[in-house]
C-alpha positions in Angstrom: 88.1 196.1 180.9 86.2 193.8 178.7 87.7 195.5 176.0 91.3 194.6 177.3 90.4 191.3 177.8 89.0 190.8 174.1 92.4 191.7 172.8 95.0 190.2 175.3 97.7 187.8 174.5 95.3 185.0 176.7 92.3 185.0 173.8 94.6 185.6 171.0 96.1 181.9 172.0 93.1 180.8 172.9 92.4 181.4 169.2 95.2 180.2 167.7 94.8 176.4 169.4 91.4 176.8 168.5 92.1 177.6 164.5 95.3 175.0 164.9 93.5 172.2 166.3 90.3 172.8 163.9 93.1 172.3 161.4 95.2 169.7 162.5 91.3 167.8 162.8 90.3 168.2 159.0 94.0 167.6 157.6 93.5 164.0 160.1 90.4 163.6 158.1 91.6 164.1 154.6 94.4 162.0 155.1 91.8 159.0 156.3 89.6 159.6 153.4 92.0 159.0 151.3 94.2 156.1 152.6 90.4 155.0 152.6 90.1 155.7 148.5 93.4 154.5 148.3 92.8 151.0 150.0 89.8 150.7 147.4 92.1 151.6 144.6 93.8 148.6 145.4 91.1 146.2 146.1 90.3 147.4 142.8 93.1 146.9 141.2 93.5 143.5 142.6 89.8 142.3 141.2 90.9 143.6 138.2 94.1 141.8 138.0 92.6 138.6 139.0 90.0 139.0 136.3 92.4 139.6 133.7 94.6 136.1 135.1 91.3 134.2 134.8 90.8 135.8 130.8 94.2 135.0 129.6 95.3 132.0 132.1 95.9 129.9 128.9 98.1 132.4 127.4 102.0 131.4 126.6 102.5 135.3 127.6 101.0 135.6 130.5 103.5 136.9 132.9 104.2 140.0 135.5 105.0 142.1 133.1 102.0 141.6 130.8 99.5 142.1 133.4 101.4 145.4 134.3 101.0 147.0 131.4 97.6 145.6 130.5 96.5 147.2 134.0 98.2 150.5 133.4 100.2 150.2 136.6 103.7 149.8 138.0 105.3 146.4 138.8 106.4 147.5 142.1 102.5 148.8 143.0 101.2 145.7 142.1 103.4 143.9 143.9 102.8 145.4 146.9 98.7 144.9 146.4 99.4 141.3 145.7 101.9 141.4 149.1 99.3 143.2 151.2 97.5 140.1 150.1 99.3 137.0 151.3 100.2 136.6 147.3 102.9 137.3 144.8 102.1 137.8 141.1 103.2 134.7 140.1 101.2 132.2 142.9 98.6 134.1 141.3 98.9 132.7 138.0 99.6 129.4 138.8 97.0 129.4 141.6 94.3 130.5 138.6 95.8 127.9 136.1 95.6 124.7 138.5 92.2 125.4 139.4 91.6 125.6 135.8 93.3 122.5 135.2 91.5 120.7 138.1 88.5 121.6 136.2 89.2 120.5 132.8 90.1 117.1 134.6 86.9 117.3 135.5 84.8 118.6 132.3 87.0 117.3 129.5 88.8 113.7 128.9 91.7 115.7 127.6 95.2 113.9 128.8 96.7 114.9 131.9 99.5 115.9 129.4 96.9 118.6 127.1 95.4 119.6 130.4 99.1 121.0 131.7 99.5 122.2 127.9 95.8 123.9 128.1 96.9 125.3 131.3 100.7 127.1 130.4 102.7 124.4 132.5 106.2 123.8 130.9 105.4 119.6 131.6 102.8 117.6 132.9 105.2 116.3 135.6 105.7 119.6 136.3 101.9 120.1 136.7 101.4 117.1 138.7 103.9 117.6 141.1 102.0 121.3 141.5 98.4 119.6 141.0 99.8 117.1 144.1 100.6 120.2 146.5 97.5 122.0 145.9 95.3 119.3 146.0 96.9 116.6 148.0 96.2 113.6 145.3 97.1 113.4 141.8 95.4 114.3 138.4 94.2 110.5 137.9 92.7 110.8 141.6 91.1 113.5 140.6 89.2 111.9 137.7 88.8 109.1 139.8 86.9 111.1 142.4 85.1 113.5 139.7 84.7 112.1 136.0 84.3 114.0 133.3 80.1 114.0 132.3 80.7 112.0 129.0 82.4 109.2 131.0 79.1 108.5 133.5 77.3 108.8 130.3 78.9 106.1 128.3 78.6 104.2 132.0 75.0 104.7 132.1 74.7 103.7 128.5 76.4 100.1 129.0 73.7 99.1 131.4 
């Protein structure tokens, strides 16, 4: 009896959901593992292209299709990374280059002019109008508010 029981159609199906559903769980857990690896691939990938924005921010040739092929990728993945994060390429690089620019306002006593030149913007009214947006005052504010080191030096060396 036991014998027939071993063998029936009942614990033959028994055994197949059992094998299926053993299955269907480690195929579910391969395919989180690796949207998992995948989702670090491009957090990766976006710290890398960030980094390489903030080495070459003050390069002419800095543009979506330079970063793609300095990052070994596609344009249309690293779109979507940059997507995935409230970003596009190109808000990016501008993003990068006006916090650069706010900062040599505040390190240098270049011109607001050499500061938009430093910092790859076709014009300084161009870069002001952008500097205005971001920051909500203009470049002069800005030095106003923070002067450059050497400027409270020579101050402190008129008294």
């Amino acid at each position: 009896m036991i014998e027939k029981i071993k063998y029936s159609i009942y614990s033959i199906n028994a055994r197949l959901q059992f094998y299926t559903t053993s299955l269907l769980e480690i195929y579910h857990g391969d395919l989180l593992e690796q949207q998992k690896s995948k989702q670090q691939d491009d957090i990766s990938l976006l710290h890398r292209a960030k980094a390489y924005i903030l080495e070459h921010y003050m390069d002419e040739n800095l543009k979506v299709d330079t970063l793609v092929k300095a990052l070994l990728t596609s344009k249309s993945t690293l779109s979507r990374v940059f997507q995935e994060n409230n970003l596009t390429i190109k808000t990016a690089i501008r993003t990068i280059r006006i916090y650069k620019g706010r900062e040599m306002l505040r390190t240098t006593n270049l011109s607001v002019d050499m500061v938009a030149f430093h910092v790859q913007f076709s014009t300084a009214k161009y870069f002001i109008k952008t500097f205005v947006n971001y920051f909500g005052h203009t470049p002069a504010t800005e030095r106003k508010l923070h002067p450059p080191p050497s400027k409270i030096e020579n101050k402190e060396d008129d008294n």
